[in-house]
Short mmCIF file of the C-alpha atoms (twelve columns), coordinates in Angstrom:
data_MODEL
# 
_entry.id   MODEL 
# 
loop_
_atom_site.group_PDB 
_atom_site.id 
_atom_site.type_symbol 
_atom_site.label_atom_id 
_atom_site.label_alt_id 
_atom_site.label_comp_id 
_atom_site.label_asym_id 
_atom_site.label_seq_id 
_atom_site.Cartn_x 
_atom_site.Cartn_y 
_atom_site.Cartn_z 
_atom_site.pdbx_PDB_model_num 
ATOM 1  C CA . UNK A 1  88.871  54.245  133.527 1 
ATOM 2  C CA . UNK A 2  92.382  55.992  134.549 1 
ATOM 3  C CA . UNK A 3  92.661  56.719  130.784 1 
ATOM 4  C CA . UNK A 4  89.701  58.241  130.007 1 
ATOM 5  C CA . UNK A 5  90.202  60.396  133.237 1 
ATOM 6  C CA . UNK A 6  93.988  61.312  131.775 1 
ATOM 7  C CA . UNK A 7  92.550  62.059  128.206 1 
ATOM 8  C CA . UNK A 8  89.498  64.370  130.129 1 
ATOM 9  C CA . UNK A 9  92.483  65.971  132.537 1 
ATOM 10 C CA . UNK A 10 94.752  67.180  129.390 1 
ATOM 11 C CA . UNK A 11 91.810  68.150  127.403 1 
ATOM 12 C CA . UNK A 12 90.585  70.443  129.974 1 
ATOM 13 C CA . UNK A 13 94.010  71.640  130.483 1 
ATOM 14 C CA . UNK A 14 94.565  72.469  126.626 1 
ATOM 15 C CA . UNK A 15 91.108  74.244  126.971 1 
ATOM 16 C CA . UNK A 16 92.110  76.136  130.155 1 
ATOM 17 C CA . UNK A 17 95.732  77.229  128.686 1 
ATOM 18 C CA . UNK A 18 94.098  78.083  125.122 1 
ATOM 19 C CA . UNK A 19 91.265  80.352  127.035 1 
ATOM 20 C CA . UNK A 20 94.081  82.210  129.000 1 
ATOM 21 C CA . UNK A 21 96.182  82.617  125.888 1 
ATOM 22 C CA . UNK A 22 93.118  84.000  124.356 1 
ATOM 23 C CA . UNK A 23 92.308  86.516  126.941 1 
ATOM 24 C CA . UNK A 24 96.015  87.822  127.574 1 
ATOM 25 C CA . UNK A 25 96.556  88.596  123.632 1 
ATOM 26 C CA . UNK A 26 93.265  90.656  123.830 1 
ATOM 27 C CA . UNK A 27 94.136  92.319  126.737 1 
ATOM 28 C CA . UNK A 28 97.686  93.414  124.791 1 
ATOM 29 C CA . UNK A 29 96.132  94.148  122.482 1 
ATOM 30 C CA . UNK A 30 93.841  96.679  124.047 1 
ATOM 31 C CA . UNK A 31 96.752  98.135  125.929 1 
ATOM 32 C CA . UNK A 32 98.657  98.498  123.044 1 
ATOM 33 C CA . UNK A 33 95.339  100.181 121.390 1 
ATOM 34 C CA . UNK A 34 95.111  102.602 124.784 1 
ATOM 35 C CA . UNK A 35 98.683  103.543 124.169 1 
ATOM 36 C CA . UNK A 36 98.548  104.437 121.170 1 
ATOM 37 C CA . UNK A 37 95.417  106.219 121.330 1 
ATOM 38 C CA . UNK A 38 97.049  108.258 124.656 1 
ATOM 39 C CA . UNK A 39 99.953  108.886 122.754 1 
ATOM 40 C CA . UNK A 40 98.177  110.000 119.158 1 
ATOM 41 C CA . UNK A 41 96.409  112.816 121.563 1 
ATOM 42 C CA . UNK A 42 97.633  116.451 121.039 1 
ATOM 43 C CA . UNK A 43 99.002  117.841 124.394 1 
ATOM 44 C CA . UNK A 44 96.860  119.339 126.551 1 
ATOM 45 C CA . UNK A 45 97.219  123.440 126.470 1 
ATOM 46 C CA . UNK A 46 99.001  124.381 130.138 1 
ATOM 47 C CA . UNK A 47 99.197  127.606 131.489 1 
ATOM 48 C CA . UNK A 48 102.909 129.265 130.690 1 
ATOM 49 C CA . UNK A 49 104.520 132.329 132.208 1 
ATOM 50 C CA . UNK A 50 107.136 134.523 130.782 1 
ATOM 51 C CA . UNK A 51 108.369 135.443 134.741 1 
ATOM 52 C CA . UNK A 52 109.508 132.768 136.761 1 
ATOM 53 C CA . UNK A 53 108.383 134.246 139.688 1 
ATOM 54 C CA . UNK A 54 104.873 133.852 138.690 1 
ATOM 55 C CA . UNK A 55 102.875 132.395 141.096 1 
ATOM 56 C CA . UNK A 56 101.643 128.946 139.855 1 
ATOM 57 C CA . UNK A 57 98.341  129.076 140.813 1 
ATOM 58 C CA . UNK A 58 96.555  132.037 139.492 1 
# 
């Protein structure tokens, strides 16, 4: 009985560590895919003043 209950205890532990390995590899990968895609972006147009004293908000 106590090896049956070992061979059940590391078999749910392989499934538990594969399952997390799974799910932190997709969730680099979709940072790495929200990085890119934030950094592939053109820059936003802001507004530029040729005085410095401009005020900032017009």
């Amino acid at each position: 009985m106590s090896l049956r209950l070992d061979n059940d205890l590391e078999s749910a532990i392989r499934e538990h560590q594969n399952t997390t390995a799974l799910l932190v590899a997709l969730g680099v990968l979709i940072g790495v895919g929200v990085a890119a895609w934030m950094l592939s972006r053109p820059p936003r147009d802001t507004v530029r003043s040729e005085d410095p004293e401009a005020p900032l908000f017009i």
